[in-house]
C-alpha positions as CSV (number, residue, x, y, z in Angstrom):
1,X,0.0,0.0,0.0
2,X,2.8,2.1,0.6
3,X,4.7,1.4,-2.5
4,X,1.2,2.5,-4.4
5,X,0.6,6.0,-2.6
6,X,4.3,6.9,-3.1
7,X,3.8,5.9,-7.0
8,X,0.4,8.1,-6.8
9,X,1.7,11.0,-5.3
10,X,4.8,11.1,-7.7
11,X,2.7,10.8,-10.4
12,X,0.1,13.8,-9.4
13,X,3.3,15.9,-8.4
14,X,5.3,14.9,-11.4
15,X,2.4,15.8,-13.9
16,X,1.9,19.0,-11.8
17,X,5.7,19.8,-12.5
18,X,5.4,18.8,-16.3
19,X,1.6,20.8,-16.6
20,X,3.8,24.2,-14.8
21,X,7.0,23.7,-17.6
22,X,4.2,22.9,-20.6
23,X,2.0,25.8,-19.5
24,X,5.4,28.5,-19.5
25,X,5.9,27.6,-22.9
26,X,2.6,28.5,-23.7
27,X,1.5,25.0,-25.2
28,X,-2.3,24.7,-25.7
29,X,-4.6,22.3,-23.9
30,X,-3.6,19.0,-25.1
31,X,-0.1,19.6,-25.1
32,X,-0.2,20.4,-21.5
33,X,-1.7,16.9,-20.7
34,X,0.7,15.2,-23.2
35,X,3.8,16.6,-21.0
36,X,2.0,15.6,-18.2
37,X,1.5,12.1,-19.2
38,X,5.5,11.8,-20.3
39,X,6.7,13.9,-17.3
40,X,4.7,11.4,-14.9
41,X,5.2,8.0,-16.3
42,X,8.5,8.3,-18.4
43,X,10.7,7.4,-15.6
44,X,8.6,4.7,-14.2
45,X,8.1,3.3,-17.7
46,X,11.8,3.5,-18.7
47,X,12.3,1.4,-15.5
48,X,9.8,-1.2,-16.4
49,X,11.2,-1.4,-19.4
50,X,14.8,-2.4,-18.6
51,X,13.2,-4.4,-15.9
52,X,10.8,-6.7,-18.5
53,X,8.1,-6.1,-16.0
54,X,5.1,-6.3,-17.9
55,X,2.1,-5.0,-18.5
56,X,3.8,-1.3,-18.0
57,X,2.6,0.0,-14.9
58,X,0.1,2.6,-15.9
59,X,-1.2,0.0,-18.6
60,X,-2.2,-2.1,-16.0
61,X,-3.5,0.0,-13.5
62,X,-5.3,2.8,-15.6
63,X,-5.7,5.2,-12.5
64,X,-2.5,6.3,-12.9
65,X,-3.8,8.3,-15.9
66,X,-6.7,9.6,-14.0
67,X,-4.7,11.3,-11.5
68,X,-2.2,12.5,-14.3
69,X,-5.2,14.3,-16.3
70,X,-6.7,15.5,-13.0
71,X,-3.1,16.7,-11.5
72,X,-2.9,19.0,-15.0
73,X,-6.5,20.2,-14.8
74,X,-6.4,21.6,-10.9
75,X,-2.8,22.7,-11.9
76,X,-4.0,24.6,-14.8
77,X,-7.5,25.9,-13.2
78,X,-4.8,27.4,-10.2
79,X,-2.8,29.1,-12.6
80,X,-5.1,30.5,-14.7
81,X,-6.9,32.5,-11.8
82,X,-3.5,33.0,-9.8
83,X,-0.1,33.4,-10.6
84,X,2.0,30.1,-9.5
85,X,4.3,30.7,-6.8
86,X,7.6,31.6,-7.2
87,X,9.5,28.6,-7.5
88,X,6.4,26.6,-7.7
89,X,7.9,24.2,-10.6
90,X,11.2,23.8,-8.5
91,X,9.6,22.3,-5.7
92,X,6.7,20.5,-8.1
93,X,9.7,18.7,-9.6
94,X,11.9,18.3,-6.4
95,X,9.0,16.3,-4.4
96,X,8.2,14.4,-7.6
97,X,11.9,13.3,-7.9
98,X,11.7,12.3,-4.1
99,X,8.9,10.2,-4.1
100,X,9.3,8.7,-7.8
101,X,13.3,7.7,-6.7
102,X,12.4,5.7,-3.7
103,X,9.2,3.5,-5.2
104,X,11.5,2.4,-8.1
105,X,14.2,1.8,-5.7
106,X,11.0,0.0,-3.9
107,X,9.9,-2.0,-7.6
108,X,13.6,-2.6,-8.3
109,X,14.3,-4.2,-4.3
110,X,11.0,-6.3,-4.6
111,X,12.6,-8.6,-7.7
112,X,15.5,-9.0,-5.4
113,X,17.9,-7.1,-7.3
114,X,21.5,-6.2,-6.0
115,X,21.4,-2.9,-5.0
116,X,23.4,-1.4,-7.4
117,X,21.2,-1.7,-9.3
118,X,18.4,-0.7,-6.9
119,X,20.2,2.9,-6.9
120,X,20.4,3.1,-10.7
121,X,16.6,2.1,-11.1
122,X,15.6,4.3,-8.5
123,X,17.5,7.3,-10.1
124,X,16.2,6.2,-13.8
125,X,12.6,6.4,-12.0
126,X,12.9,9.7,-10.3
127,X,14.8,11.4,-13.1
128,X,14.1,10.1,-16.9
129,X,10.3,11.9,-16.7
130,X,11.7,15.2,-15.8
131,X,14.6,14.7,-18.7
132,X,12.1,13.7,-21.4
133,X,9.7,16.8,-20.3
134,X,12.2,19.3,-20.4
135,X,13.4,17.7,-24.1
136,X,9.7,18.3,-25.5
137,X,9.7,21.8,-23.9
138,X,12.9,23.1,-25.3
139,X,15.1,23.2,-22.3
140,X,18.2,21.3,-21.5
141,X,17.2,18.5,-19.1
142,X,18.2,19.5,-15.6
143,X,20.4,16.2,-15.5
144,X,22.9,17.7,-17.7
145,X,23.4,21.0,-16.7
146,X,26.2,22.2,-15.2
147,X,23.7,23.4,-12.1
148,X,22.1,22.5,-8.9
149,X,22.5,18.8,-7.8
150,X,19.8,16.4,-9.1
151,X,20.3,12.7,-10.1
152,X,23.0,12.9,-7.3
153,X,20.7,13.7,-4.6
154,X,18.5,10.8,-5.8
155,X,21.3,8.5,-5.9
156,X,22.6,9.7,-2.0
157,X,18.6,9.4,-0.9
158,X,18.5,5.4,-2.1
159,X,21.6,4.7,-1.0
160,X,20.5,5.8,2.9
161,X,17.5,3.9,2.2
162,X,19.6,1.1,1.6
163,X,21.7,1.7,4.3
164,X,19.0,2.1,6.7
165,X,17.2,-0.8,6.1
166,X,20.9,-3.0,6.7
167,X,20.6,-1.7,9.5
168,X,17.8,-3.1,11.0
169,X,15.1,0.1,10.3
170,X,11.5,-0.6,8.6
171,X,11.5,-0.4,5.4
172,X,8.5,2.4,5.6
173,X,10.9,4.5,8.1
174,X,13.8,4.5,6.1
175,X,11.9,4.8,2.5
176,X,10.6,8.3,4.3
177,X,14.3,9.3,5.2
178,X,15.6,8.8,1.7
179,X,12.6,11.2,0.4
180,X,13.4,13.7,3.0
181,X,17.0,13.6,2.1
182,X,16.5,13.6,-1.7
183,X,13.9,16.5,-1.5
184,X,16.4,18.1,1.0
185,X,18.8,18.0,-0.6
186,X,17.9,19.5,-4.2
187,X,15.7,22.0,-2.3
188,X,19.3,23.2,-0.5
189,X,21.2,22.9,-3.9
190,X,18.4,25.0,-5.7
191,X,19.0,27.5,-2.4
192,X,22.8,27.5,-2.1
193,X,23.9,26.6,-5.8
194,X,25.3,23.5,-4.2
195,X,26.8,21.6,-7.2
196,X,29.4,18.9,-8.5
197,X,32.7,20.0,-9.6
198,X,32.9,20.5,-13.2
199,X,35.6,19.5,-15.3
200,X,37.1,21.1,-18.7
201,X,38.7,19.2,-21.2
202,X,41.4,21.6,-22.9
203,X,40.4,21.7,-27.1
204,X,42.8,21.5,-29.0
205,X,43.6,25.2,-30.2
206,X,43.8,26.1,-26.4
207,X,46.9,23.3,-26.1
208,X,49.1,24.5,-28.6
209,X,48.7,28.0,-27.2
């Protein structure tokens, strides 16, 4: 039951976040639902995918899609009447990322995977829908900009959730530790620029100067 109201609520919050990037690009009505469809299942469907876990998800439980088309709908009926709030699609996308990384770690754990791959399907699940929604919009996904930490905070939160749970805690307790600490931790990226170091590769006119 757990595992299901994680994948629900990343699924409203993700199509929230994809309905908010879709609607500042001024896309008309049904492109806002189709971003909102790929934003909220293109992680978890990826991770199916590579998993061979079939029928897809959302294909076999339709009400995914019901809370996808109502998420846009009361997104869009806010926005149209009030301004979204500063930041609004930041922390849309930063709670979807959250709760989307630790229910595939979840999926991933339940096939008795190791757990590096538990991490990397966690991460897949949390950050290919916001990669593939910020393709379709025109923006460089998040995941490759040389900006605020993203896949790394999902990879840190399943790792403690891992951790955690080797240690003895409940699998519900320490699923909610690895979401506060994923959402915590791109929330204090976004606030402090906290970032990777990046690295330049010399070209080759700049060598033989």
């Amino acid at each position: 039951m757990v595992l299901y109201l994680l994948s629900m609520l990343g699924v409203a919050v993700f199509a929230a976040s994809g309905s908010l990037a879709a609607g500042r690009k001024n896309f008309d009505l049904l492109g806002v639902v189709v971003i909102a469809l790929v934003t909220a299942v293109g992680g978890g469907t990826l991770r199916d995918l590579l998993l061979d876990r079939h029928p897809i998800f959302w294909v076999k439980d339709p009400s995914h899609l019901t809370v996808i088309v109502a998420s846009a709908a009361l997104t869009l009926a806010y926005v149209r009447f009030r301004k979204a709030p500063f930041g609004a699609l930041a922390v849309a996308d930063g709670l979807g990322l959250a709760l989307f990384t630790i229910s595939g770690a979840q999926v991933a754990e339940a096939q008795g995977l190791p757990w590096l791959t538990v991490i990397f399907m966690g991460t897949i699940t949390g950050s290919a829908g916001g990669v593939l929604r910020d393709v379709l919009t025109g923006e460089v996904p998040l995941l490759f900009r040389q900006t605020d930490l993203y896949a790394t905070a999902a990879i840190v939160g399943v790792a403690l959730y891992i951790v955690l749970q080797e240690a003895g805690v409940s699998q519900e307790t320490a699923s909610y530790f690895g979401m506060a600490t994923i959402a915590g931790l791109r929330f204090a990226a976004i606030r402090w620029r906290l970032r990777l170091p990046v690295f330049h590769v010399a070209d080759e006119d700049s060598m033989a100067s």
